[in-house]
N, C-alpha and C positions, 0 to 999 in steps of 0.2 A: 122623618115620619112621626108622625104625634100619636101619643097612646092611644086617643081615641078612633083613630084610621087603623089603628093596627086593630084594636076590636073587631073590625069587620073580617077581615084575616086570619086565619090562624096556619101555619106552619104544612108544607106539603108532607115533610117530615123533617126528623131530625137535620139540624147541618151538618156537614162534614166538608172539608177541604183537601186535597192531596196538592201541596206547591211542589212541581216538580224540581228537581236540584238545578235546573238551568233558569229559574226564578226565586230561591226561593227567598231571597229578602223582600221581595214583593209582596208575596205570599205572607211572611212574617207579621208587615206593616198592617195588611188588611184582614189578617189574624185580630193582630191585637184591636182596631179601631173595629169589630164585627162584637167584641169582647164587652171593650169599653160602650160602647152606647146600648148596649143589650140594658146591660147593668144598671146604667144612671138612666136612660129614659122606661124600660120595662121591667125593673129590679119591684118596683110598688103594687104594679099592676096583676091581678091575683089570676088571671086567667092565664096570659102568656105565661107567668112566674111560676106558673103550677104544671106547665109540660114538661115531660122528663126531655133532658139533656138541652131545653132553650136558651137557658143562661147558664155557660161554660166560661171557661178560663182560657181554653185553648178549643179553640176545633178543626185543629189539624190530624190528619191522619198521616203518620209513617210511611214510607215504603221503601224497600231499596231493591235493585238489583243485581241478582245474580248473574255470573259470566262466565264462560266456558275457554278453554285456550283457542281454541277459533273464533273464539267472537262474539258468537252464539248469546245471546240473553234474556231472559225472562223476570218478570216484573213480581214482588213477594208484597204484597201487604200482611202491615205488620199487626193491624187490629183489626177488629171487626168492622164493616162497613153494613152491615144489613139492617135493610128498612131505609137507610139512609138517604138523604137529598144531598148527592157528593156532587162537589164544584172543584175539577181538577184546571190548574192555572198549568200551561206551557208558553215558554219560549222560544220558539222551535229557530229564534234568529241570534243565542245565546253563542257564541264561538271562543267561549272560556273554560267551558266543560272540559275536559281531558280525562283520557283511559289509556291504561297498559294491555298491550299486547304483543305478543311474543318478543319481549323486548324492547318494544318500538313506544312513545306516547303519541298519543291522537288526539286530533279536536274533536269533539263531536257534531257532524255537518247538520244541515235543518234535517235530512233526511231521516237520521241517526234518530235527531228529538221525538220526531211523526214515528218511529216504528215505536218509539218508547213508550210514548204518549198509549199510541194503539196497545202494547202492552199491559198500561196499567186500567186501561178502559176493559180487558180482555179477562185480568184478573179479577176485578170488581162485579163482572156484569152478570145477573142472576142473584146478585146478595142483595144491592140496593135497591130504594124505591126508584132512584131517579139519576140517571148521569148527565153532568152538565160540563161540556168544554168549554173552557175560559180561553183561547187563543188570541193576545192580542194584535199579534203580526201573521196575517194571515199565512200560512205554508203555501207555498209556491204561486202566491196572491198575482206575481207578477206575470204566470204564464196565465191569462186571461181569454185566451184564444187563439183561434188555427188561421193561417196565412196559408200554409203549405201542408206538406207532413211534418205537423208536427205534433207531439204530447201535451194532452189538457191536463199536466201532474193535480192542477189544484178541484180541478171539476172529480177527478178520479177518488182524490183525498178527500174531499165532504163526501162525495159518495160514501166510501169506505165508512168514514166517520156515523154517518146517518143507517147503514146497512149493521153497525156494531151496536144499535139501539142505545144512541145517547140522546136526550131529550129536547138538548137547547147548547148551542154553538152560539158562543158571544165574542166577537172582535170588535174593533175600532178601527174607525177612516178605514176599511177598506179599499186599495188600492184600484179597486172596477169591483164596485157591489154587487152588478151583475152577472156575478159570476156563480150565484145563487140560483140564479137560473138550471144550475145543474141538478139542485138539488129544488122543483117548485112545493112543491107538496109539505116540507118540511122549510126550508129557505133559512137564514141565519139573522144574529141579530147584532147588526153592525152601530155602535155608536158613537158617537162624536166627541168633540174633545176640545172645542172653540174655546166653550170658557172657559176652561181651566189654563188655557193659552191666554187668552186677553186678561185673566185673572193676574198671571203670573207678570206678565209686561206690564202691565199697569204697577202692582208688587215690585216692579224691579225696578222703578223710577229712573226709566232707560229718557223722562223728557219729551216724550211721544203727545202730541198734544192731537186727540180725537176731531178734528176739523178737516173739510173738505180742500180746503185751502192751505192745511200743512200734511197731512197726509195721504199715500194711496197703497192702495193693495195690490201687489202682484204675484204673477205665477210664473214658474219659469218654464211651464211647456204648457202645452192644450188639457193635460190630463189633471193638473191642477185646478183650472177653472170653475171646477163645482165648489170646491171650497174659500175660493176668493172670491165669486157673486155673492157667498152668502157672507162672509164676515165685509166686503164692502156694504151689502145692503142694512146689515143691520147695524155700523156704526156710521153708514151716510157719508162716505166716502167715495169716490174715484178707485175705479180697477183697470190693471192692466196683465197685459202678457203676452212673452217673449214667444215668438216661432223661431224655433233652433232650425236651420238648413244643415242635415247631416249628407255625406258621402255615404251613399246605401251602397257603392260597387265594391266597397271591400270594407273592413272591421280590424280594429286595434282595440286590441284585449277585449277582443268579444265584444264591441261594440263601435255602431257607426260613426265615426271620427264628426265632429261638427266643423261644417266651413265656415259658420256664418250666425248672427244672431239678430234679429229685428224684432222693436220694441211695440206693439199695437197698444194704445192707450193715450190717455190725456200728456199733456208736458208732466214733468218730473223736476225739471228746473228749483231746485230752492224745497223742493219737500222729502220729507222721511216716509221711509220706504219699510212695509213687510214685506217679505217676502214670504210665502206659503206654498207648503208642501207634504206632501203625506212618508217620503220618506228623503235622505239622504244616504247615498249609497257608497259610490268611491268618493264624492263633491265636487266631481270633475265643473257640472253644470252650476248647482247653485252658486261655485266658486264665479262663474262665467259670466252668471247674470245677475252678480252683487257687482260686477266688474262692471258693466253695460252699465248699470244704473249709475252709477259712481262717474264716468264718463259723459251720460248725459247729467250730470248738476243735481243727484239727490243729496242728503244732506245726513240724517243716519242711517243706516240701513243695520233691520233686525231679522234673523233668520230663523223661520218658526216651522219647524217638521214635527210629525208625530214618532217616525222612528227614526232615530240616528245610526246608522250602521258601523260608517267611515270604515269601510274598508279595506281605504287606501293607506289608512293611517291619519295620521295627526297634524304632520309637517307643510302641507299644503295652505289648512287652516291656518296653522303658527304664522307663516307668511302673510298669506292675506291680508289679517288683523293685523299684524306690525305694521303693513301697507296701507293700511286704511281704508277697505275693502270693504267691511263689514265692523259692527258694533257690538254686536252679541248673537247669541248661537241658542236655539229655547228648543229642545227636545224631551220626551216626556220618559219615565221611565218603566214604561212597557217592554222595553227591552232591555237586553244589557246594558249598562254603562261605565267603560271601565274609569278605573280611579284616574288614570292619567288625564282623563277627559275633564272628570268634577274639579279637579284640579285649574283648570286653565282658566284664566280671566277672562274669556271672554265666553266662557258657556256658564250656562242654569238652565234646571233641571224642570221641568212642568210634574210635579207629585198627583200620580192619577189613584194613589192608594183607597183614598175617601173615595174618590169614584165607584172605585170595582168594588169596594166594600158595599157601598148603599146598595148596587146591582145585584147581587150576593142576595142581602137581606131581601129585595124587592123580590126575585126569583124565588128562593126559599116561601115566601108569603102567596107568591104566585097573584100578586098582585098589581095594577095601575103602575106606570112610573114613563106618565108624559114628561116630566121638569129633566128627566136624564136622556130622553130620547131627542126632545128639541130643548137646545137652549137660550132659544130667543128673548123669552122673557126674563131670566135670567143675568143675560147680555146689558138687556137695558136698562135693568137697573144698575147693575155693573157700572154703566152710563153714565148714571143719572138720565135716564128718556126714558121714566114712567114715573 
């Protein structure tokens, strides 16, 4: 943002951030880059520079919680937050957390994070000018709707969220955006993460050469293909994707066993392969349809999701790549990432810190911010194709 757009702007109020403990090295990075550019681009300028608390060192706020031998817990902020424009960051897909209880240690489930969350939003509200949730893996994103009888946990949880009067709910790639639908009146602000993906491939001189004729885009279910029309379309490439035939008549580990995989798309023969996705979970599939691709004559094949779960663990991956399966593994760090992970040669990280910082500042201004909602133009310069 250039001093002189910020002139037209000024400040809804104060910032403040609360990163909850199941992010908070996140929280830290986009601490300090909200710090540093305040300083060096708005440090001269006599308007911005003259509001109290605009350029800070830190603008984080404390909290911690207290716990009960049942369980029981309540969220304590530890300064003041009134008047303030707070942006609390959760992770609610964090499963590093751990707590003592009657002996026992626990993970903390997403469930756990969501009442937390709700807590510290509960403690704050009536002080500040403005609450803002920073969620970037949506809580229960994946029950998206009713087949049967069954729980809409995530339509109930914006609910909630929206009924505790917080102002602005911001995620990325949203798993089914419409799911906003629960909440029309208010609705959420979901964004994208493309470039910072093709940013970081290109950065990782994985050899990828941008042509129709050596590469194509794929997805490995139907629920992908929003995000593979768009990054085929705006690097002019070839898309494809895989329809899993699963056994609906019965579930292994909770889910429909797959029989069968078919490839809808151009040949594959002789070219490097994305694949794209918005999360990886145990990697039963992605593992399946790096496999597929590999069988039909692709040649590298890169695996680009925005959350990495691996639930299953690690071991599955290890193989693969020994095998020659896949080339590289690009998740971004919106969620956890454990060390064992960073570690492995064949994973990098997509840094979405700058991201959520500029989004932060933009919020805060309460101002425009098309270049972070679409990043097409972006993209092609990225390119070169502008």
């Amino acid at each position: 943002m250039s001093d002189n757009y910020n002139n037209e702007y000024l400040p809804v109020a104060p910032l403040r951030i609360i990163s909850m403990t199941n992010c908070s090295a996140l929280g830290k990075e986009i601490d300090e880059i909200i710090s540093k550019t305040r300083k060096e681009a708005h440090g001269n300028n006599e308007v911005l520079s003259s509001l109290s608390d605009y350029i800070l060192d830190s603008y984080l706020a404390n909290y911690h919680m207290d716990m009960l031998y049942t369980g029981e817990r309540q969220a304590v902020i530890e300064e003041s937050v009134r008047g303030t424009d707070l942006f609390i960051i959760c992770d609610v897909a964090n499963h590093s957390t751990e707590y003592d209880n009657n002996g026992k240690s626990f993970t903390k489930s997403p469930d756990e994070h969501f009442q937390d969350l709700k807590r510290i939003i509960s403690a704050c509200h009536g002080s500040t000018n403005r609450i803002n949730v920073i969620m970037p893996y949506l809580y229960q994103g994946r029950f998206n709707n009713r087949k049967n009888l069954e729980s809409l946990d995530c339509a109930i949880a914006l609910q909630d969220l929206i009924g505790m009067g917080i102002s602005n709910l911001i995620t990325f790639d949203a798993h089914e955006p419409r799911i906003q639908n629960s909440i029309p009146i208010q609705g959420i602000d979901n964004f994208p993460t493309s470039y910072q993906f093709l940013e970081s491939i290109i950065n990782g001189n994985e050899g990828l050469v941008f042509d129709k004729e050596k590469l194509i885009i794929a997805s490995p279910d139907v629920g992908g293909m929003g995000k593979v029309v768009f990054y085929s379309s705006i690097i002019g490439v070839d898309m494809g994707m895989f329809y899993i035939r699963k056994d609906y008549s019965k579930k292994l580990n909770g889910e429909n066993p797959i029989v069968g995989i078919e490839f809808l798309g151009s040949d594959i023969n002789g070219k490097d392969v994305i694949i794209v996705d918005d999360i990886i979970d145990s990697g039963n599939t992605i593992i399946k349809t790096a496999k597929e691709l590999k069988n039909r004559g692709a040649g590298k094949v890169i695996i680009a999701a925005t959350y990495g779960l691996f639930t299953n663990g690690l071991d599955a991956f290890d193989k693969a790549y020994e095998d020659g399966v896949f080339n590289r593994i690009y998740t971004t760090n919106l969620t956890y990432v454990t060390d064992e992970l960073r570690q492995k040669a064949y994973y990098r990280t997509v840094d979405m810190g700058k991201q959520l910082a500029e989004l932060i500042m933009a919020f805060n201004l309460d101002c425009p911010f098309n270049n972070l909602t679409d990043h097409s133009e972006q993209i092609r310069k990225l390119l070169g194709k502008s």
